[in-house]
PQR file of N, CA, C, O and H, with PARSE charges and radii, in Angstrom:
ATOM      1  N   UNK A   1      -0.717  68.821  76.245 -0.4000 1.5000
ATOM      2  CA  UNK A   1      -0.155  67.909  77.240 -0.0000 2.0000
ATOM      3  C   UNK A   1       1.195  67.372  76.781  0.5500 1.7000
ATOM      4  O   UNK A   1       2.150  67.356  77.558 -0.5500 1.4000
ATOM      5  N   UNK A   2       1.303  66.844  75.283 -0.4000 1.5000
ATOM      6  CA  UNK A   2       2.915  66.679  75.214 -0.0000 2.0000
ATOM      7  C   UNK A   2       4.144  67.262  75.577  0.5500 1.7000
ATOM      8  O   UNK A   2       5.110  66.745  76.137 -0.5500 1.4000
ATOM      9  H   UNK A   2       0.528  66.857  74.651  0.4000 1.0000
ATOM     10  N   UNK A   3       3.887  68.937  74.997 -0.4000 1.5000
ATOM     11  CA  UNK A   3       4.953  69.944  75.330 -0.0000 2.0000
ATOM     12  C   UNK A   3       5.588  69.730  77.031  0.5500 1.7000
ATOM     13  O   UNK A   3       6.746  69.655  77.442 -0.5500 1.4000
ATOM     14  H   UNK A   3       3.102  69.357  74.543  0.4000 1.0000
ATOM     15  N   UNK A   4       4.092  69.668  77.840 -0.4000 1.5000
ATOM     16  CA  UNK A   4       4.802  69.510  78.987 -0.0000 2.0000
ATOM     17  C   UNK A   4       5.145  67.774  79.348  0.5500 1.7000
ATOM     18  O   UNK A   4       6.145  67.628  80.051 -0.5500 1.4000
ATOM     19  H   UNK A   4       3.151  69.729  77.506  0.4000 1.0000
ATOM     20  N   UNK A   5       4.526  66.666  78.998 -0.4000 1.5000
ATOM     21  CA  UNK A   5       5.574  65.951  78.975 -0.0000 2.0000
ATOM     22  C   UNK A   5       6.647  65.620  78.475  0.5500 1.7000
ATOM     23  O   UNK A   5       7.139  64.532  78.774 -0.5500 1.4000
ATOM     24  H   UNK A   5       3.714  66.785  78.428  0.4000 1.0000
ATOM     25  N   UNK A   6       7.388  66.640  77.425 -0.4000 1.5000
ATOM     26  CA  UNK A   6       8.594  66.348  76.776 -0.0000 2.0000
ATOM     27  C   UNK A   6       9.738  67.595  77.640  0.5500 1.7000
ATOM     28  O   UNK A   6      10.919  67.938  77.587 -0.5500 1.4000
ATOM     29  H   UNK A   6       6.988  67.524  77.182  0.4000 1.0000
ATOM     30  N   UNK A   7       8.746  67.866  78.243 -0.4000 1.5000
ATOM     31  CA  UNK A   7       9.716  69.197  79.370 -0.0000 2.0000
ATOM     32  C   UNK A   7       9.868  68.644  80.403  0.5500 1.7000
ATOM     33  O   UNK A   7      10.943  68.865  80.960 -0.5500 1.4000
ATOM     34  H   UNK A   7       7.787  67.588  78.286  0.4000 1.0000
ATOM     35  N   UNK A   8       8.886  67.707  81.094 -0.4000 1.5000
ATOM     36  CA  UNK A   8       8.909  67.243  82.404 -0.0000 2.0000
ATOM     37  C   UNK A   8      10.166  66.437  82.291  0.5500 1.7000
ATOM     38  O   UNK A   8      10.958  66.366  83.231 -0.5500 1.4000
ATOM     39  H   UNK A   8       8.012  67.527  80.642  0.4000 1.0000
ATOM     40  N   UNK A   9      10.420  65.619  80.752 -0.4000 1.5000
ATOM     41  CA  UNK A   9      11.181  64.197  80.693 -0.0000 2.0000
ATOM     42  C   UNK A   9      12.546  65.242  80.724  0.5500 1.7000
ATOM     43  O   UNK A   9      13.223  65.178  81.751 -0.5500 1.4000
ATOM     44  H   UNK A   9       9.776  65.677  79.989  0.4000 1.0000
ATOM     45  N   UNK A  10      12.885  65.983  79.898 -0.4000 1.5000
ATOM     46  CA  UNK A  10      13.834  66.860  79.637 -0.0000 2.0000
ATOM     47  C   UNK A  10      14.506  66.648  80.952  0.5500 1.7000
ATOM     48  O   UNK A  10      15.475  65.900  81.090 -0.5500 1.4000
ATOM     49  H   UNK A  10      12.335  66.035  79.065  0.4000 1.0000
ATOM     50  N   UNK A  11      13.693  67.662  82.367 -0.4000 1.5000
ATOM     51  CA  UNK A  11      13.779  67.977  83.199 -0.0000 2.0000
ATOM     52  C   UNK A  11      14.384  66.741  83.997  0.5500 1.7000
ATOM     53  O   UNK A  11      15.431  66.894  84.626 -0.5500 1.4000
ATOM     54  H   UNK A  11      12.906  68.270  82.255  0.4000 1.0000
ATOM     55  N   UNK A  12      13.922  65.884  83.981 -0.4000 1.5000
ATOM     56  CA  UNK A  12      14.145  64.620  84.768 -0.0000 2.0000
ATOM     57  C   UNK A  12      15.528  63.967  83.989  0.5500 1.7000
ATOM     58  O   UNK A  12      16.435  63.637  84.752 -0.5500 1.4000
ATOM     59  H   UNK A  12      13.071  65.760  83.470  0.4000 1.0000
ATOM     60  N   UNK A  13      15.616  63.885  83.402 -0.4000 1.5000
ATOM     61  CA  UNK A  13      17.029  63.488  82.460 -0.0000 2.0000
ATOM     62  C   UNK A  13      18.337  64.580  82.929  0.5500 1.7000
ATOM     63  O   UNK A  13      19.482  64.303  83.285 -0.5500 1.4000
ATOM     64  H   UNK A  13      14.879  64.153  82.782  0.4000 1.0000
ATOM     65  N   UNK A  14      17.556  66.114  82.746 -0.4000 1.5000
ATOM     66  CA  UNK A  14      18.959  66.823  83.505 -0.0000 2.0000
ATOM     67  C   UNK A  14      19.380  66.672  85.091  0.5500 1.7000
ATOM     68  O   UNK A  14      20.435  66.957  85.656 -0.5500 1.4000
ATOM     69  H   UNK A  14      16.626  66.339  82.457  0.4000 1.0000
ATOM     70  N   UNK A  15      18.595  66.316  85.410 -0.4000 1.5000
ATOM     71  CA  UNK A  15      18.649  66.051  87.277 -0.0000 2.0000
ATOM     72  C   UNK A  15      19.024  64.831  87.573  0.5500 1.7000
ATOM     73  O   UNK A  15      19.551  64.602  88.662 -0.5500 1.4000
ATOM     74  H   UNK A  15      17.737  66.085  84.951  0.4000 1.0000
ATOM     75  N   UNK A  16      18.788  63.741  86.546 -0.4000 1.5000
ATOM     76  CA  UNK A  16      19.411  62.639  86.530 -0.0000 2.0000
ATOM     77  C   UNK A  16      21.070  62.160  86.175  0.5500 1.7000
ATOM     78  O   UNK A  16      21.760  61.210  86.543 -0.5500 1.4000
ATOM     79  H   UNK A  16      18.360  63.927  85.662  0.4000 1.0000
ATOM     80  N   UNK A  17      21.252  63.071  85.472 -0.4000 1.5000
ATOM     81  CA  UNK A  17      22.571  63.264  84.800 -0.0000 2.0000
ATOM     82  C   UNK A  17      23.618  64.275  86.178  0.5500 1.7000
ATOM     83  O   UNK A  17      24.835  64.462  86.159 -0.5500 1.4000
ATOM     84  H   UNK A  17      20.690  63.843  85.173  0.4000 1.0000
ATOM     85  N   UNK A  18      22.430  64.844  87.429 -0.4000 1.5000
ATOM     86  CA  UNK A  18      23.573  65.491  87.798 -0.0000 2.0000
ATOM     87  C   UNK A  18      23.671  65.063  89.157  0.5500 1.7000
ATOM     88  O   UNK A  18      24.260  65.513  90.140 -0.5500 1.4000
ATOM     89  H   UNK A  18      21.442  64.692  87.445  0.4000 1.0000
ATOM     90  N   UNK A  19      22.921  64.054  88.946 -0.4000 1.5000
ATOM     91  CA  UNK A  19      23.128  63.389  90.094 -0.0000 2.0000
ATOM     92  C   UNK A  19      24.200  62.249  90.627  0.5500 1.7000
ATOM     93  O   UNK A  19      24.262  61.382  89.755 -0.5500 1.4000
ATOM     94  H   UNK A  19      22.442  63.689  88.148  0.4000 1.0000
ATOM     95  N   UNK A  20      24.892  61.994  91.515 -0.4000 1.5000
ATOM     96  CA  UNK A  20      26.329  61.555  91.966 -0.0000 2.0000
ATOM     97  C   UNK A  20      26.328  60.319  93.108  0.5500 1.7000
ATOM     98  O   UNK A  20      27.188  59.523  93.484 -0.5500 1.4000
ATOM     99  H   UNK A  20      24.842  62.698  92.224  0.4000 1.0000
ATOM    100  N   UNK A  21      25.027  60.547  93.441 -0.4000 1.5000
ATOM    101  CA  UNK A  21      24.529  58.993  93.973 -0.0000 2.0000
ATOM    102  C   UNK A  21      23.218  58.474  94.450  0.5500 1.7000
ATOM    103  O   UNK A  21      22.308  59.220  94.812 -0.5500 1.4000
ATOM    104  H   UNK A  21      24.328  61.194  93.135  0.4000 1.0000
ATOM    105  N   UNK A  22      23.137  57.004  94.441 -0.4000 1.5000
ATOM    106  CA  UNK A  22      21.957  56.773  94.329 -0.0000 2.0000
ATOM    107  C   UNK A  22      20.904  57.835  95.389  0.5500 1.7000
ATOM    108  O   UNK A  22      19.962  58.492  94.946 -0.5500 1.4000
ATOM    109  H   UNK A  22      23.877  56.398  94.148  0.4000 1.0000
ATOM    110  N   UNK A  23      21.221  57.810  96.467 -0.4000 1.5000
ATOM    111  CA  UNK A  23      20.479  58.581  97.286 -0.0000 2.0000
ATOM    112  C   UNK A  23      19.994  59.945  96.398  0.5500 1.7000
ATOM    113  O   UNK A  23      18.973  60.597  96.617 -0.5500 1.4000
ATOM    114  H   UNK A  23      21.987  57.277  96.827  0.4000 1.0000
ATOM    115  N   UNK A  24      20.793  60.148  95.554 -0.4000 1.5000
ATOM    116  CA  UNK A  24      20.428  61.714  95.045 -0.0000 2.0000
ATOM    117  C   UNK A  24      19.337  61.213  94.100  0.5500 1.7000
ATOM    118  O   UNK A  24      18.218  61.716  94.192 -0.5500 1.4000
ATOM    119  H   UNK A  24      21.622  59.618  95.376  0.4000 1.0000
ATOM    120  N   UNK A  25      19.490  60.616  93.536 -0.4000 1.5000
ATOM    121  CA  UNK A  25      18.565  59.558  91.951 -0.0000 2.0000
ATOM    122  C   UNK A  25      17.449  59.593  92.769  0.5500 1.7000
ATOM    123  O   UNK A  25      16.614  60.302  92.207 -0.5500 1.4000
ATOM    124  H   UNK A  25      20.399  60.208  93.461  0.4000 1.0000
ATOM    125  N   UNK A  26      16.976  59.122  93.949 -0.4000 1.5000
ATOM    126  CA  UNK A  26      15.757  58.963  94.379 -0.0000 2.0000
ATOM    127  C   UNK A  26      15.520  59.680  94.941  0.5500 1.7000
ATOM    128  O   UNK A  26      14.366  59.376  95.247 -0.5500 1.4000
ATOM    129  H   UNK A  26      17.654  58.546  94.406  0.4000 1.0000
ATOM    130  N   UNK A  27      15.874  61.142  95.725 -0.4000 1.5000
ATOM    131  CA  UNK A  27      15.182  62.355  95.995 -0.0000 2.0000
ATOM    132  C   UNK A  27      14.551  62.983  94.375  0.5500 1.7000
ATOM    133  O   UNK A  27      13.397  63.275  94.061 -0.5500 1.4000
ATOM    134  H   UNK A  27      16.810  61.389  95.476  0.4000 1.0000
ATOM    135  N   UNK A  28      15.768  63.031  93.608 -0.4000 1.5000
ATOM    136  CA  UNK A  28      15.334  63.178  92.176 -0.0000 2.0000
ATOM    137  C   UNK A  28      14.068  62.625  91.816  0.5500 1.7000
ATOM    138  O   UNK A  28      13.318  63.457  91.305 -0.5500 1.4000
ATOM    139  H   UNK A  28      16.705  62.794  93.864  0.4000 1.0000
ATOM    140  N   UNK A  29      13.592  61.442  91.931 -0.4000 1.5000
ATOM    141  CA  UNK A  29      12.767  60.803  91.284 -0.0000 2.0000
ATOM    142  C   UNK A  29      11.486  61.334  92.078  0.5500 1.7000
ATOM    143  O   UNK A  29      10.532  61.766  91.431 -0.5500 1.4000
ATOM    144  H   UNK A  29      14.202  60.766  92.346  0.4000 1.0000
ATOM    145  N   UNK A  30      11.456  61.304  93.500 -0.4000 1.5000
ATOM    146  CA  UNK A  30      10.405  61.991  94.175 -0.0000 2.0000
ATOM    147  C   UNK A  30      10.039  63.299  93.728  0.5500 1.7000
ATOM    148  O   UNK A  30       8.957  63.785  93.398 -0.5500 1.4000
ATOM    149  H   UNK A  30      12.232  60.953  94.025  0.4000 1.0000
ATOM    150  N   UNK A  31      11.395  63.825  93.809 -0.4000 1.5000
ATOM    151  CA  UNK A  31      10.655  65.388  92.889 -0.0000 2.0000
ATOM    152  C   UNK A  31       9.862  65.419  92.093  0.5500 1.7000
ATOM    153  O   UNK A  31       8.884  66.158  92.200 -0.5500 1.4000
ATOM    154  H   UNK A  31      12.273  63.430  94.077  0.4000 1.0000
ATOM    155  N   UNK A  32      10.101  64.441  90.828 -0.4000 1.5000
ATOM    156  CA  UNK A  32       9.555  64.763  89.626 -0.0000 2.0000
ATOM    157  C   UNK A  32       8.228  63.985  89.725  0.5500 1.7000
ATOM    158  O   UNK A  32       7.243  64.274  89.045 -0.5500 1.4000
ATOM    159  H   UNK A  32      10.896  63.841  90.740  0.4000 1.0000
ATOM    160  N   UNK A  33       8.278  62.761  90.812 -0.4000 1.5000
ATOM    161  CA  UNK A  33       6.635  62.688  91.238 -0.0000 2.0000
ATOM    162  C   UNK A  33       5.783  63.245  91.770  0.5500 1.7000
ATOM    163  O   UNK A  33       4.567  63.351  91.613 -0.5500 1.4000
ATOM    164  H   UNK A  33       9.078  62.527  91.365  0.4000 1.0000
ATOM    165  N   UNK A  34       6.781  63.751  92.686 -0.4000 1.5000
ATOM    166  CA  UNK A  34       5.772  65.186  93.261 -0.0000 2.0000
ATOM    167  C   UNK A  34       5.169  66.176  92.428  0.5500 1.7000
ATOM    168  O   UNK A  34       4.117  66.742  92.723 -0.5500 1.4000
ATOM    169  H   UNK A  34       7.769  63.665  92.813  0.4000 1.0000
ATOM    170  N   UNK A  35       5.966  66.433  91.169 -0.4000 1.5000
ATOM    171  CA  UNK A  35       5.627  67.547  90.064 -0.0000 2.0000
ATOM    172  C   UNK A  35       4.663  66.881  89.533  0.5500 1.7000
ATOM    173  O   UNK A  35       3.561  67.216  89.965 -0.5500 1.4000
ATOM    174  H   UNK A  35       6.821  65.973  90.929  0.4000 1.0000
ATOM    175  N   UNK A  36       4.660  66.199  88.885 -0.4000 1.5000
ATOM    176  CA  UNK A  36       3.655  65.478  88.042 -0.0000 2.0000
ATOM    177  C   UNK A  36       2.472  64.334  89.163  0.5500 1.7000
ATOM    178  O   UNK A  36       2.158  63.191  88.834 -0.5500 1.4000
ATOM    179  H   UNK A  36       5.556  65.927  88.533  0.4000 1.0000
ATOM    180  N   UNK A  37       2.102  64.887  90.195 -0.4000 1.5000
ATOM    181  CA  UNK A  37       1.012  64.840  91.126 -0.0000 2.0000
ATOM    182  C   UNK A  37      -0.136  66.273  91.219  0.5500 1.7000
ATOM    183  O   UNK A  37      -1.359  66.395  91.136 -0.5500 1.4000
ATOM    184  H   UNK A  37       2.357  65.816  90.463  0.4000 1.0000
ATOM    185  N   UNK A  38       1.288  67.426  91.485 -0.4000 1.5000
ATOM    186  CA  UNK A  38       0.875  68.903  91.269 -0.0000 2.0000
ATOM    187  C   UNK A  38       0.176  68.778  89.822  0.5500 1.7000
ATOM    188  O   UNK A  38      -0.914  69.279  89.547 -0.5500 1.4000
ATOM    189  H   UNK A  38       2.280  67.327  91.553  0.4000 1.0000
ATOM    190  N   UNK A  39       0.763  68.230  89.181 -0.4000 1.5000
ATOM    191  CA  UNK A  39      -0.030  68.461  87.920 -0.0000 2.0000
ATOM    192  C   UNK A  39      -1.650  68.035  87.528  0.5500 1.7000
ATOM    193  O   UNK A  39      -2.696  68.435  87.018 -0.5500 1.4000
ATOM    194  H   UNK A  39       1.648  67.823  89.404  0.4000 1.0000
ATOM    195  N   UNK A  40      -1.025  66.991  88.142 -0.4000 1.5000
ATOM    196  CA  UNK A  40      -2.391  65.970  87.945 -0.0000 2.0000
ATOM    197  C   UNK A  40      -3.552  66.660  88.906  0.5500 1.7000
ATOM    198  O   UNK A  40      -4.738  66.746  88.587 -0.5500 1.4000
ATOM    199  H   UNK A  40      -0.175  66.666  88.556  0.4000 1.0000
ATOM    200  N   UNK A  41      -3.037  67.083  90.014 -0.4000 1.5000
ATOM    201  CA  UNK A  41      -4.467  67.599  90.992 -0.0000 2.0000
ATOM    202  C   UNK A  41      -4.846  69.018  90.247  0.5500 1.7000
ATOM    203  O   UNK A  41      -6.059  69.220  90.190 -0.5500 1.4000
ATOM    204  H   UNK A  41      -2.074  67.012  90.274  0.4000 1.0000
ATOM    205  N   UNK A  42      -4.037  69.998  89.687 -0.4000 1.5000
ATOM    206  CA  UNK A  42      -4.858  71.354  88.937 -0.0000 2.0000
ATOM    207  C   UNK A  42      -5.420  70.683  87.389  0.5500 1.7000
ATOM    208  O   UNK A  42      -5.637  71.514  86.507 -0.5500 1.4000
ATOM    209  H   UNK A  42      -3.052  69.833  89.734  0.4000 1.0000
ATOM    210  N   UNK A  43      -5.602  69.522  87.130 -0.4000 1.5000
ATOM    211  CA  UNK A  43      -6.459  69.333  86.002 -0.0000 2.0000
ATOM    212  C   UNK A  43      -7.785  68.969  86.281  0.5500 1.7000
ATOM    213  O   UNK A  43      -8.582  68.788  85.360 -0.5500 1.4000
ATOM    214  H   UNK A  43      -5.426  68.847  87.847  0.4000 1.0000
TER
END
């Protein structure tokens, strides 16, 4: 379980960094809740 939370954070840090305004930051942030929901329901 770490590996992929130190990939998920990775992941979320590069999408955060390429993001240019707030509106983008919070589609961003939905994504990566959405991912880590997917995750949570195949365990």
């Amino acid at each position: 379980m770490k590996p992929f939370a130190t990939l998920l954070s990775m992941i979320f840090v590069l999408a955060l960094a390429g993001c240019n305004t707030v509106q983008g930051v919070g589609q961003d942030v939905q994504k990566a809740g959405q991912v880590l929901e997917d995750a949570a329901k195949k365990k």
